[in-house]
MARBATOR-132628 format. One record per residue (C-alpha): residue number from 1; residue in three letters; z, y, x; chain. Coordinates in nm, 2 decimals. Each point is the difference from the previous one (the first is absolute). Last residue first. Layout:
// residues N
@i NUM, aa ALA, up Z, north Y, east X, ch A
...
// end
This chain:
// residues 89
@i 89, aa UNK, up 0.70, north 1.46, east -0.12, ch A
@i 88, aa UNK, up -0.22, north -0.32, east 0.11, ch A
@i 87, aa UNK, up 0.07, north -0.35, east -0.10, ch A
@i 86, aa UNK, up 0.22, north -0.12, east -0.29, ch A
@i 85, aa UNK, up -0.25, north -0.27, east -0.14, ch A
@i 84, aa UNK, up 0.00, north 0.12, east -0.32, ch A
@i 83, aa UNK, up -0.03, north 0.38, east 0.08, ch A
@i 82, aa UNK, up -0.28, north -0.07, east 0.24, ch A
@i 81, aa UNK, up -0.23, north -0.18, east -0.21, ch A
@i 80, aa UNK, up 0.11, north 0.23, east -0.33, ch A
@i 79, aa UNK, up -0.08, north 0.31, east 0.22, ch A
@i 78, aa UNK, up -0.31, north -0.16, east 0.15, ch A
@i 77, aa UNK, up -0.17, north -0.07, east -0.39, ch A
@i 76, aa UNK, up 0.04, north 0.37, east -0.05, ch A
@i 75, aa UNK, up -0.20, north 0.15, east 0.29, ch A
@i 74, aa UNK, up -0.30, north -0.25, east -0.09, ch A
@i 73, aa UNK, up -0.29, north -0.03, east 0.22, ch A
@i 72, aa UNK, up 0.16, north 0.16, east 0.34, ch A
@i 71, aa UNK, up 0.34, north -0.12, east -0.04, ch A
@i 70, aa UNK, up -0.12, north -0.33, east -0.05, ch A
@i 69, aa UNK, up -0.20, north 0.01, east 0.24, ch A
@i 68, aa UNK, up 0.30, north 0.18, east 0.25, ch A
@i 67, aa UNK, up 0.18, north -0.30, east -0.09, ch A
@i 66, aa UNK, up -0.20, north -0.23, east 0.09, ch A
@i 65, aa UNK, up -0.03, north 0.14, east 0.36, ch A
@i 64, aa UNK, up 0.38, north 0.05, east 0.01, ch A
@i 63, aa UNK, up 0.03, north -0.36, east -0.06, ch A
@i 62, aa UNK, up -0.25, north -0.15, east 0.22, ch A
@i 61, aa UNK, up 0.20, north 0.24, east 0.32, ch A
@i 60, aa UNK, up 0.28, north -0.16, east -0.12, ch A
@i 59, aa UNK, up -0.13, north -0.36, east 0.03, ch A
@i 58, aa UNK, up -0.13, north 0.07, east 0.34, ch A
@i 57, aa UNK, up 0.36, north 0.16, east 0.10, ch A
@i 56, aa UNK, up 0.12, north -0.33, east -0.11, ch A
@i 55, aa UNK, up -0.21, north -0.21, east 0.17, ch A
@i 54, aa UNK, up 0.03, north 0.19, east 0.31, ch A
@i 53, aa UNK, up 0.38, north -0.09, east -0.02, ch A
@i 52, aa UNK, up -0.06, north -0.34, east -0.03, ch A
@i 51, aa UNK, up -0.13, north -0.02, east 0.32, ch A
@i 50, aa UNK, up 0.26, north 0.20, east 0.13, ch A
@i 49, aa UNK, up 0.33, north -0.24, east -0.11, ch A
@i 48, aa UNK, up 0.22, north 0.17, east 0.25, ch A
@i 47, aa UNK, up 0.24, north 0.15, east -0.21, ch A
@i 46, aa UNK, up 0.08, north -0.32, east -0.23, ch A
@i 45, aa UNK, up 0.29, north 0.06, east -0.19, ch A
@i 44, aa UNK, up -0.08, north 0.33, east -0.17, ch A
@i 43, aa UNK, up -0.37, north -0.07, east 0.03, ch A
@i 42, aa UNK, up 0.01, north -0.28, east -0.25, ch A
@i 41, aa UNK, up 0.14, north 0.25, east -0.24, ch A
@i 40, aa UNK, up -0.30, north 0.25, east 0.02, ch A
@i 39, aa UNK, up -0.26, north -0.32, east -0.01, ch A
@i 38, aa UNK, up 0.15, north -0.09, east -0.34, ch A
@i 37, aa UNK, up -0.01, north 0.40, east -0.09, ch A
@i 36, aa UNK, up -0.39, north -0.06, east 0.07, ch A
@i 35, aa UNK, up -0.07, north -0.31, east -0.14, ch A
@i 34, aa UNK, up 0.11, north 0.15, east -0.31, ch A
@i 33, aa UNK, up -0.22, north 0.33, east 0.02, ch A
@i 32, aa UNK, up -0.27, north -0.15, east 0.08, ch A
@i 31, aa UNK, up 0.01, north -0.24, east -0.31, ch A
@i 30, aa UNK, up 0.03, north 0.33, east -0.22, ch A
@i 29, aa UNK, up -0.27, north 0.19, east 0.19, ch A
@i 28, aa UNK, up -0.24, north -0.28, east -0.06, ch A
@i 27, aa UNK, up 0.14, north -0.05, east -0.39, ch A
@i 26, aa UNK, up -0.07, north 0.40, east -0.03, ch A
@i 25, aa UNK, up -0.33, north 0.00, east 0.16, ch A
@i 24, aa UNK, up -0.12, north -0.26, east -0.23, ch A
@i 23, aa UNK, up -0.04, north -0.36, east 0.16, ch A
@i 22, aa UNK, up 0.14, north -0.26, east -0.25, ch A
@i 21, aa UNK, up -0.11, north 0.15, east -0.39, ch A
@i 20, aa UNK, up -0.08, north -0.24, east -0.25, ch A
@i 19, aa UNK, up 0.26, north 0.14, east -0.29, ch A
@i 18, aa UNK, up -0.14, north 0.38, east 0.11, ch A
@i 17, aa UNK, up 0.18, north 0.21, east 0.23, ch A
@i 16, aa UNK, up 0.25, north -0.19, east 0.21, ch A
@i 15, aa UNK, up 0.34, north 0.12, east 0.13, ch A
@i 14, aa UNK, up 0.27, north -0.22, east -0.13, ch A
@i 13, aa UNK, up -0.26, north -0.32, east -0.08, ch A
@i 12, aa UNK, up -0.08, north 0.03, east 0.38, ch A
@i 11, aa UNK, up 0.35, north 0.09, east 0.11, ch A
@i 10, aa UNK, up 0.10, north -0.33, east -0.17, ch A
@i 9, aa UNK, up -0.26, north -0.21, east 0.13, ch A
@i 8, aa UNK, up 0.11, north 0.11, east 0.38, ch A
@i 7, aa UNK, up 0.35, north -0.11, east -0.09, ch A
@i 6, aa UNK, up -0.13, north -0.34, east -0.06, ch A
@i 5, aa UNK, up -0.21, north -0.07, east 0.24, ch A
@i 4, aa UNK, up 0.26, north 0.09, east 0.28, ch A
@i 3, aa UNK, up 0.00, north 0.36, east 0.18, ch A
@i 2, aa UNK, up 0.19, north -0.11, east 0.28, ch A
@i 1, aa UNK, up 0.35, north -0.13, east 0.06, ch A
// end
């Protein structure tokens, strides 16, 4: 199933800032990032889904975009975004 309402409220309070934080980079890139695997195992059994398939390569193109701002603004904050979510090298 997709990102359900509460799932997404837990990787907000995971990766938020300050207490009323919703739309940092980090929760944006977090959120991404879910949908983003979900959309990787949908593809396994549907092949042919390519309407969905531009969504997802939309959502990683929004991803790398964030995370080249944060990256850009504050070197250290991207390590601990992308060594928490387990993306990158």
């Amino acid at each position: 199933m997709a990102l359900t309402r509460d799932s997404k409220s837990q990787l907000i309070s995971d990766f938020k800032v300050n207490p009323s934080d919703t739309g940092s980079p980090e929760v944006q890139i977090a959120v991404l990032t879910a949908r983003i695997s979900y959309l990787t195992e949908h593809f396994r059994a549907h092949r042919k889904d390519h309407a969905s398939r531009r969504g997802l390569l939309m959502m990683v193109s929004r991803r790398k975009r964030l995370l080249e701002y944060i990256k850009r603004h504050n070197a250290e904050r991207y390590k601990q975004v992308i060594e928490r979510l387990g993306i990158r090298k």
